[in-house]
N, C-alpha and C positions, 0 to 999 in steps of 0.2 A: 327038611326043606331049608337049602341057603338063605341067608340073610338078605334081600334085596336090598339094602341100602349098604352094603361094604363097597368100597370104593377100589375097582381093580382095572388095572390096564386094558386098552382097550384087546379084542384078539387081532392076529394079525396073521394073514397065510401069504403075506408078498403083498399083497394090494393096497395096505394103507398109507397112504401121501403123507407128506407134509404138511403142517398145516399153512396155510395159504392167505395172501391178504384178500380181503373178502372179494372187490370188483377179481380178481385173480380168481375166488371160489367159484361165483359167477358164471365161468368161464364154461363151467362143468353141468347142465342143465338137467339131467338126470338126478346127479348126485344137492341140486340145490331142491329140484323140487319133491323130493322125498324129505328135504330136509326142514323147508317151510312148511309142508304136511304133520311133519313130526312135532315141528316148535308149537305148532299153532295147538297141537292136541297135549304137550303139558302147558299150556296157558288156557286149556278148557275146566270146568268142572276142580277146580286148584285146591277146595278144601274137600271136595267130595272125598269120602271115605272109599277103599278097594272092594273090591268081591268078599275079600276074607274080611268086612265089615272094619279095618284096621285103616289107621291114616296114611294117605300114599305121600312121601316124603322124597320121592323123586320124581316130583313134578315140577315144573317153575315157581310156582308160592313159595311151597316148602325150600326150594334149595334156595331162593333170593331172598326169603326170612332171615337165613343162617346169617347174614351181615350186619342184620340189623333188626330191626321190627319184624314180627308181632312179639320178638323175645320169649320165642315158644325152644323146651328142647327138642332140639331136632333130633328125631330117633330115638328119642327118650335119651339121650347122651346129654348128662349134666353139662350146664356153661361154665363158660375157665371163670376164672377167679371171680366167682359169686354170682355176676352177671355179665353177658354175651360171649361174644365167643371172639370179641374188636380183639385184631392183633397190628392198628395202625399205631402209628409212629415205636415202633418193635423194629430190633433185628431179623426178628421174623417175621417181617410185615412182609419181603417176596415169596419167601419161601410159602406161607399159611396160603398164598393166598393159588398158588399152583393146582393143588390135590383139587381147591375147590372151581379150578378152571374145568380140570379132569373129573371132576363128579357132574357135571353139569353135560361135559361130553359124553361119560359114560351115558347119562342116562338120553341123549339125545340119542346116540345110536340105537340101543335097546330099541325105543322109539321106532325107529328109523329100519329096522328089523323086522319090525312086527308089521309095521304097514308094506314095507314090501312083499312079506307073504301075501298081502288080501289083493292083490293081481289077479285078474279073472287066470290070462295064457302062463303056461310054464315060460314062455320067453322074456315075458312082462316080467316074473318074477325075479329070472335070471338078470335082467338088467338092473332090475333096481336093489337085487342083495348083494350085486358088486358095485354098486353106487355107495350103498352101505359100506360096504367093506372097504372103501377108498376115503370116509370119512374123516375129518380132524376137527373141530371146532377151528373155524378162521377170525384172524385178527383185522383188528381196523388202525393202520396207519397213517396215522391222521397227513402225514407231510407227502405222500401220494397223490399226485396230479389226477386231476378226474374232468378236464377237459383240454381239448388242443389250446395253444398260444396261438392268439389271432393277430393276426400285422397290426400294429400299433399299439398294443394293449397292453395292460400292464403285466406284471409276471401273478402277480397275487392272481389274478383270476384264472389260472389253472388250476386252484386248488376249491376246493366244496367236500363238503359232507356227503358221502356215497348216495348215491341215488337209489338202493338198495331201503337206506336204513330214511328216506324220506317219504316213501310210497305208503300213503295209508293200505293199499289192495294190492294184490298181486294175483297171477294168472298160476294154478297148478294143473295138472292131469291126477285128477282122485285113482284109487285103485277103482273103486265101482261108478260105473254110469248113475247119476241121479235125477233127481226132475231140475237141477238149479247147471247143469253140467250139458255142452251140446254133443252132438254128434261123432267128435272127437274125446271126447273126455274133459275139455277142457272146461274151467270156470274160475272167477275169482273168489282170492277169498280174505278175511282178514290180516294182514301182512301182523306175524306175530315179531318182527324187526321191527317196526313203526313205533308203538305204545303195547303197553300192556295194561287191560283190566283190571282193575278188584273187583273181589267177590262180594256182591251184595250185602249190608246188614243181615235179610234174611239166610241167606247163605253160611254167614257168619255162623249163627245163633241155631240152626240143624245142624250144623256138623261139628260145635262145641270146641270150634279152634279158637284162638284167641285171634281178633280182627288187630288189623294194620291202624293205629289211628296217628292222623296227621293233625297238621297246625292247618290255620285257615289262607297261607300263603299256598297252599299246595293244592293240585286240581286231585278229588279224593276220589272219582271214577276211574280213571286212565290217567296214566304220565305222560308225561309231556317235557319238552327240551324248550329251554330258554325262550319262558311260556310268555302269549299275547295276554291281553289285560281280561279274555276272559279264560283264561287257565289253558289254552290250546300249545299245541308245538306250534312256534316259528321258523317253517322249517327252510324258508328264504334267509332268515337271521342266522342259522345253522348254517349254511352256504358263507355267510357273509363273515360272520366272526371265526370260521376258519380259515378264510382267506388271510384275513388282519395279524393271527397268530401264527399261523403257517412256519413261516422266518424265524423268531423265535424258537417258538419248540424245535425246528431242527436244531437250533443251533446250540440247545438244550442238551441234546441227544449230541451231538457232536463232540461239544465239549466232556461231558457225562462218564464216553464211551475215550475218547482219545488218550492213547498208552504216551503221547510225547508234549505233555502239556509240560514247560520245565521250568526250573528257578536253579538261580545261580546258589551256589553251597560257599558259604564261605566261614567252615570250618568241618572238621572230620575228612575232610580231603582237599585237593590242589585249591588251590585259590582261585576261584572264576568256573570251576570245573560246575557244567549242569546237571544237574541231580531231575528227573523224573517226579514230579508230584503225587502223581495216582499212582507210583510204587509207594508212599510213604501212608495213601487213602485206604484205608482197613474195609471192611467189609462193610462195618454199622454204618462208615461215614457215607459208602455208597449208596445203605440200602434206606436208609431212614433218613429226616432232614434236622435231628436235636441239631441244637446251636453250639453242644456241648460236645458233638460230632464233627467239629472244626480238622479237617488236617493238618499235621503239625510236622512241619522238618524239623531235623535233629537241632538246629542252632536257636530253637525256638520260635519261630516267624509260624503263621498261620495261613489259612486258605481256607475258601468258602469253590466248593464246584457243585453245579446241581447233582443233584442223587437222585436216584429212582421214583423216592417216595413225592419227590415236589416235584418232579414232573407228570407224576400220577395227579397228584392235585389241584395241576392245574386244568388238566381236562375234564375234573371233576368241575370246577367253579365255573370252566367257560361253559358247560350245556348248562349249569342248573343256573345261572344269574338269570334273573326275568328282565325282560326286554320293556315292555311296555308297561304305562302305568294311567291309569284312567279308575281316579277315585269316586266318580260316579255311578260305575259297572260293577257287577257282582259276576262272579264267574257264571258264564253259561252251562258248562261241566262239569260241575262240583262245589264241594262249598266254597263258604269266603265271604264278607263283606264290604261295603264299600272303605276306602282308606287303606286296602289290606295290598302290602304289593306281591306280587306273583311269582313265582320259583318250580325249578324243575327239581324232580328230584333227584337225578343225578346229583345238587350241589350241597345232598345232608348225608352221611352215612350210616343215618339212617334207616334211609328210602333208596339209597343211587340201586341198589342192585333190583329191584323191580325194573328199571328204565333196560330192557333187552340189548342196549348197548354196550350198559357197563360191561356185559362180559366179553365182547369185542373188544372194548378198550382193555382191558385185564388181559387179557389174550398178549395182545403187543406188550404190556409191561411184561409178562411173560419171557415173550422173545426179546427185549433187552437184558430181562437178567440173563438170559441164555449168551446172548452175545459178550456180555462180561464175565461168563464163566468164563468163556472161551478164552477171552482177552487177559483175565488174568486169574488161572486156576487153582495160585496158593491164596486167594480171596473168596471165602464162602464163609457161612454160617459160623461164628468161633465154638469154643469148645462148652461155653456157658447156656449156650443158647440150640445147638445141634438135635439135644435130646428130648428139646420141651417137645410134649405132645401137640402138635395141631389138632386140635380140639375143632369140632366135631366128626371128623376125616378116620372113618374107620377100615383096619386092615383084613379085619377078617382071625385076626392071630388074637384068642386068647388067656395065652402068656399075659403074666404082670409085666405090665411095662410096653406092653405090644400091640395094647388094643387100638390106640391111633397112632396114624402115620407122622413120620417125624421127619424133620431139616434132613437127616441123614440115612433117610429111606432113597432105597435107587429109584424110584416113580416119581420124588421130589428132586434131588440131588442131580441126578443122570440125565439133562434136560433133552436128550435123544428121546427118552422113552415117551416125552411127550410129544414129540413131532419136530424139534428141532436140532438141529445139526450145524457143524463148522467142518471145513476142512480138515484134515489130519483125524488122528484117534490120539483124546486125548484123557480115555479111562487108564486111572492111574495104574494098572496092572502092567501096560503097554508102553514101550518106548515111544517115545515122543519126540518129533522135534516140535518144540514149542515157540519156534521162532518162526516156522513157517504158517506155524497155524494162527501166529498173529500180524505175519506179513500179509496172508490172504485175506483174516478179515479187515485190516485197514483201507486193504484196494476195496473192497466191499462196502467199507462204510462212506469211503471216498466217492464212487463210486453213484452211490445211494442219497446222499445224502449232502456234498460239498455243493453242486450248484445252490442247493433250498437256501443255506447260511449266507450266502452270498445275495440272495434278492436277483443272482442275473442268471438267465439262462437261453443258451438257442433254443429255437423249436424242437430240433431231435437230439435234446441232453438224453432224454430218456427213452431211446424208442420203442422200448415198448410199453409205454404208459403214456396217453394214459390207455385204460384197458375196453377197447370196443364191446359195448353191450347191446347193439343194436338185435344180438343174435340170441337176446338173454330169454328164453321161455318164462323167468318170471317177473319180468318187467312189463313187454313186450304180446305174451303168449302167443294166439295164433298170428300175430303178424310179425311176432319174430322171423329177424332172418334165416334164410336155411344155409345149414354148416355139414360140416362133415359131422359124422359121429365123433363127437369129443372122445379124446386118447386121455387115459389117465396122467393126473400130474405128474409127471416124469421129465427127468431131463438126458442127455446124451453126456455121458463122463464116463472115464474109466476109474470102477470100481474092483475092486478086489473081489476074486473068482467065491468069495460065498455068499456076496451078494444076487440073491435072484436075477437071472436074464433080464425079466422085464424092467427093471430097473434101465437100461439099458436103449427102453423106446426114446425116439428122439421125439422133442415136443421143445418150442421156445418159453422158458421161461423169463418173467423179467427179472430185472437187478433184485428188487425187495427179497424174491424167493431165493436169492443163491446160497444163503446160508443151511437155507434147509435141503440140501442134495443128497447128505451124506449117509445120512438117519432116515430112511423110507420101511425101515420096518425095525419091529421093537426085538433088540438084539442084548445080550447080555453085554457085547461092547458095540460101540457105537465104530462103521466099517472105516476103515481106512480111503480116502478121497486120495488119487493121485496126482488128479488134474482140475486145476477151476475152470472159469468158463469166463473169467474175467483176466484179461492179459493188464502187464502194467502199463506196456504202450498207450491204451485205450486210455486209461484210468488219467495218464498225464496228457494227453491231448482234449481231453475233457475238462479239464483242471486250466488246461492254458486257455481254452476258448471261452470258459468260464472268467477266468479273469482279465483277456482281451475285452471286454465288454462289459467290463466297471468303469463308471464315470471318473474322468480325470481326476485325480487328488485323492481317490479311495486306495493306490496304491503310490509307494515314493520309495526311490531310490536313496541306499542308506550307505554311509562310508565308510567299507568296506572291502578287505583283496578280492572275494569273490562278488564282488558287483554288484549282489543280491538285491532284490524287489520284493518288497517286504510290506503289511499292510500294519499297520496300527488298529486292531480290537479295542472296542470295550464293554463293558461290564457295570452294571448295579446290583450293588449286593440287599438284599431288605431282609433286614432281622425287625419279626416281631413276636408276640403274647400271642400263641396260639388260640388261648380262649377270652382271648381282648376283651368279647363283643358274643352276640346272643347268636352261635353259628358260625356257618362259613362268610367269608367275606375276600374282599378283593380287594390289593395298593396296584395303583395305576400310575403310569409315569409315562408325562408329557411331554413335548417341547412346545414352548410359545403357548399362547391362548387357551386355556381350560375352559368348557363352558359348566358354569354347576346347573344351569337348569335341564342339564339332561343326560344326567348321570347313568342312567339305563344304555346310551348309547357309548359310553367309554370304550368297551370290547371292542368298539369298532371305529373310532375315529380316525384319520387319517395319519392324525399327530401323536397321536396314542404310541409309547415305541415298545410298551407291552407291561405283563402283569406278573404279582406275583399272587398264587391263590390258595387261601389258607381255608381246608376242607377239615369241619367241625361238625361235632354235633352240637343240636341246640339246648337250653337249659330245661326245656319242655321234656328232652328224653335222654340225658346223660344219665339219669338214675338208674337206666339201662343198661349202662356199658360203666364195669367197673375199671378197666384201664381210660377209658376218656375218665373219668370222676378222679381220677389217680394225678394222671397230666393238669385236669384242669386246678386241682387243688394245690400242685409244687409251680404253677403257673409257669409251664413249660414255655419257654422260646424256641423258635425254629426261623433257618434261613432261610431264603430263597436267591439264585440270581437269573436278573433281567439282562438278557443280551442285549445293546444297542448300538452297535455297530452300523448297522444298515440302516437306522432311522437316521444316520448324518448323510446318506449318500440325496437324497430330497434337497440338503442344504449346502450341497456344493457350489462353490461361483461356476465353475464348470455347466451347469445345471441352469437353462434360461430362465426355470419356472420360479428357481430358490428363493428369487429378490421377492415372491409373491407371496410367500407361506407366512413367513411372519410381519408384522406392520408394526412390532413397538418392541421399543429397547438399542442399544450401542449395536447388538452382535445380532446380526438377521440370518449371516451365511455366513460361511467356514471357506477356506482356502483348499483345508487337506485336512487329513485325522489326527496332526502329529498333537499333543500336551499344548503348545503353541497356541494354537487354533479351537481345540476342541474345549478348553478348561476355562475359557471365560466365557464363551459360549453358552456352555453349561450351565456354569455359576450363573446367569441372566434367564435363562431358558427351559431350564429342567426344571418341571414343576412333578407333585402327584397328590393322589386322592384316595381315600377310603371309603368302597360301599358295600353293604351288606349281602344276600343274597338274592336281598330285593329289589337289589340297585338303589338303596335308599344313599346319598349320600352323609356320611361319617363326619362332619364337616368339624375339624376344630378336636377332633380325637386324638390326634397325634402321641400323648404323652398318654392317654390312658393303654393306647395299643403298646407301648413302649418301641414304637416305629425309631428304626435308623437306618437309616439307607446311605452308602456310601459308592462311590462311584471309583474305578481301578481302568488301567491299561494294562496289555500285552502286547508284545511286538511279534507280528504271526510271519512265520516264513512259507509260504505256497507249495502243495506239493512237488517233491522230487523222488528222483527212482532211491534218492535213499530214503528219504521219510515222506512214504508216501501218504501222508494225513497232512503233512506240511508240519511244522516243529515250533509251538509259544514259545515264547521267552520269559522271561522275571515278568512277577508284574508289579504296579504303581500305582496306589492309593493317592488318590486327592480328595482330601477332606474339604479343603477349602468349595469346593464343587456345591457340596450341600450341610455346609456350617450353619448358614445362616437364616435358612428355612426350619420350622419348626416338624422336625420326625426327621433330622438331618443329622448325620452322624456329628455327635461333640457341640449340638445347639442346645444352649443354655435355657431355661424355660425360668418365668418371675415366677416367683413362687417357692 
């Protein structure tokens, strides 16, 4: 008998999609509700032993343990270096963390398989095993609209937390009619997207697993996201604090991914000639956020751009910060006492992979590393790091040396085999033009993603987002609308003739999914794309109407033969002590008026221009994890950068409301973005804050975080048909910004 726990691609005979952003998966109501049926049945019964009396290790417990707690080996497979199996802040922190996207898939289909057999009609069956069989585990992109822009309103509130992943219940159709099920089939049922359970003490203690034990910040029944003061999700504050962040994180993602971010070279070539930065950014620098990961052009000068790993982090800290704090209450849900402040567990790496989102959000980190394959393909795993085993990710092969999958397995590497795709073929066997296939995804990112960075957009930037769910059977059920029979995710392109016909059905998808067109079925090379589906016309008149609709002074005319219109960026850089403090925690960076009495609300203040969020385990369970005990003991630093370009557009004189926002000090509003204007500004205005996971605020920590925060320009040029991402320039540090505050780069502390 096979091994049930080796971890293998999933099958594929032409029908399985891409993977999808979730309100997109949605879209498919067959294939969602076989698939809430399946989630919901591995989060049942999680330590219960199998039929062969043996531990079932691809359930949700067991696969959400492998990140962190209960520090059991999974599959009997020993943990890497002595204890767990943490491969954060690693070179291989994208790669490890792939297989375990795809072991989680795996086993959802499996899943998903079996309950479609238990269909009373062979037609029932029939529909729901090629429900199956169109499967992918879908991503959650956090910068995706999920409601219309109403006349007057601001742009932030297009954006919220999917409405999928806020529903305590949802509506399914069972295979069998039961007494809780009507006439139809239909009935609610526990939305295994919401929270997940633990399993009883007693449960614990019959099936001889080792139990999850938490601290008394944490609700120890069910998880919970950026929890109320008695341990619950707030899943209105989840709405709220992704509105506030929205702008940011794209701009995170923008910057991250963008091939033409430049600085002038002034040696090794012409003089003034621009050099390419993220050609000089290595892999480490991209994939992890050490401090020691700085990129460095030839003439010696440095650069700080976000990586993968801090922008993962930061969606880590903003579900798990606790919102509310009322030291009189004990948690309604779990333990805790009073005084004790409240955290989700997304915000411990410990616990985040219990919360059924993390693996949505892992998903999308996913499809960024995928998007940088693409973007730049002599940048992957080096040669030190390729063959370590991903521990505990089994192949099924055992050969010495073969039993786990590695950086430079094709189900890792080959990120088609996972569901996503770029333009062109660009498996190294295969000529390539590799200029097209990073000409296409720039219109793509541009595309996707340039309105978000900007804070401006018309109503139809995006038309087909956001994504109508009126018609969704599990939000909805029988009063869902009625649709045609959903067509599998497909789109209309011309593919190369060994791709499947059906490939070929036409079906609208929106922008997020166009990267994934090419790759619709697991191929030893990923097919050759002739055609996008995104023109460059579009991409610049999107671009120009986008920036026709910036407030006066956010863009200025610069002296120059080509006349150019050019905006001034900026940038906070925050280097700190990863294990400063007892856990994760958050610097927050203001303009004008901080309030400390309510620190829980920072995520979300108006004047808030965003965060940097340092995702830790706490001292209670590093003894767990011997790479966190490793870091915390060489007292690693790591960057982060804070976008804040758009929190000056609020302070323009242009701007009626400007003169109101702040009441004290010389500088209240700005003119324009130029050094000018923006740098005393600053110096007067830019404050920030340190709080824990509990929202406690850090008050007066500065030197023990070894906090410095340094504040830069770049002169941005707006897309053109030749660079179509639009083209940075040098950039400019000014220390004087935050000299003088204490966690301010080059301030002097007594002492």
């Amino acid at each position: 008998m096979s091994d049930p726990n080796i971890l293998t691609e999933l099958p594929d005979d032409g029908r399985r999609g891409p993977r999808l952003e979730i309100d997109e998966f949605l879209q498919d109501n067959e294939m969602t509700n076989l698939f809430l049926i399946a989630f919901l049945n591995l989060h049942k019964d999680s330590v219960k032993k199998t039929d062969q009396g043996q531990p079932n290790w691809m359930n949700f417990h067991a696969i959400a343990g492998i990140h962190g707690q209960p520090v059991e080996e999974w599959a009997g497979v020993k943990q890497w270096k002595a204890s767990g199996y943490c491969h954060h802040q690693l070179n291989t922190f994208p790669t490890w963390h792939r297989p375990y996207m795809c072991l989680l898939e795996l086993a959802l289909y499996k899943e998903m398989d079996r309950v479609a057999g238990q269909y009373d009609s062979n037609s029932d069956q029939k529909v729901y095993r090629d429900a199956a069989a169109r499967f992918r585990l879908p991503y959650w992109d956090l910068i995706m609209p999920r409601k219309e822009l109403e006349r007057g309103a601001r742009l932030d509130t297009v954006w919220a937390f999917p409405h999928i992943f806020k529903a305590p219940q949802v509506f399914v159709k069972l295979p069998k009619r039961t007494s809780t099920t009507d006439a139809d089939g239909w009935t609610s049922i526990d939305n295994p997207l919401w929270s997940y359970r633990f399993p009883s003490k007693a449960d614990y203690q019959s099936s001889g697993r080792r139990a999850v034990v938490m601290n008394a910040n944490f609700n120890n029944v069910q998880t919970a996201r950026i929890p109320l003061d008695d341990g619950a999700t707030n899943d209105q504050y989840c709405d709220l604090a992704v509105q506030r962040q929205a702008v940011a994180r794209a701009t995170m993602i923008w910057q991250m991914l963008n091939p033409d971010i430049t600085d002038q070279d002034i040696t090794g070539r012409a003089a003034g000639t621009p050099v390419k930065v993220n050609d000089f950014r290595s892999w480490e620098q991209f994939a992890n956020r050490g401090w020691k990961n700085q990129i460095q052009i030839d003439d010696g000068r440095t650069f700080t751009m976000p990586s993968l790993e801090s922008w993962h982090d930061g969606i880590h800290v903003l579900l798990g910060t606790g919102q509310y704090y009322d030291p009189t209450k004990r948690f309604n849900q779990g333990s805790g006492s009073p005084g004790v402040r409240r955290a989700g567990q997304m915000g411990d790496p410990a616990f985040a992979a219990f919360d059924p989102v993390f693996f949505f959000h892992h998903c999308n980190i996913d499809r960024l590393l995928s998007l940088h394959q693409a973007l730049f393909p002599d940048k992957y795993c080096n040669q030190d790091d390729i063959d370590t085993p991903l521990v505990p990710f089994l192949t099924g092969d055992k050969s010495p040396g073969s039993q786990f999958y590695k950086s430079s397995n094709p189900l890792v590497k080959d990120y088609w085999r996972a569901g996503f795709a770029t333009p062109g073929n660009i498996d190294p066997g295969k000529v390539v033009n590799q200029a097209k296939v990073r000409t296409e995804l720039k219109k793509y990112l541009t595309d996707t993603y340039y309105w978000a960075t900007n804070n401006s957009s018309p109503k139809d930037t995006l038309p087909n987002w956001p994504k109508p769910l009126k018609a969704s059977w599990a939000l909805f059920g029988p009063k869902a609308e009625a649709i045609a029979k959903p067509v599998a995710q497909r789109t209309s392109m011309k593919i190369h003739s060994g791709v499947p016909a059906i490939f070929a059905q036409e079906i609208t998808l929106a922008p997020i999914a166009m990267v994934a067109q090419a790759a619709q079925q697991v191929l030893p090379t990923e097919p050759q794309l002739h055609e996008m589906a995104i023109e460059t016309k579009g991409v610049l008149e999107l671009a120009d109407t986008v920036n026709s609709l910036l407030p006066a002074g956010a863009l200025i005319d610069v002296d120059d033969p080509n006349k150019l219109t050019v905006q001034i960026t900026w940038n906070a850089k925050v280097k700190v002590k990863k294990y400063a403090f007892d856990g994760s925690f958050s610097v927050h960076l203001f303009t004008g008026y901080v309030k400390d009495d309510q620190p829980e609300r920072y995520m979300t203040k108006k004047n808030e221009v965003g965060f940097a969020g340092i995702f830790a385990r706490s001292a209670a369970d590093i003894e767990n994890c011997s790479n966190c005990q490793s870091q915390r003991d060489n007292d690693i630093v790591i960057e982060d950068i804070v976008p804040i370009t758009t929190i000056f557009y609020d302070y323009l004189e242009s701007d009626p409301h400007s003169h109101d926002l702040i009441r004290e000090g010389e500088h209240k509003t700005i003119p324009d973005l130029t050094p000018e204007s923006v740098v005393p500004f600053l110096t007067e205005q830019l404050h920030w804050r340190i709080i824990d996971l509990g929202a406690t605020l850090l008050s007066g920590q500065e030197r023990q975080a070894g906090l410095e925060i340094t504040v830069s320009s770049r002169q941005y040029t707006p897309p053109t048909a030749e660079n179509i991402m639009g083209v940075y320039g040098p950039e400019t540090v000014y220390p004087e910004i935050t000299n003088s505050k204490p966690g301010g780069f080059g301030y002097v502390y007594d002492g």
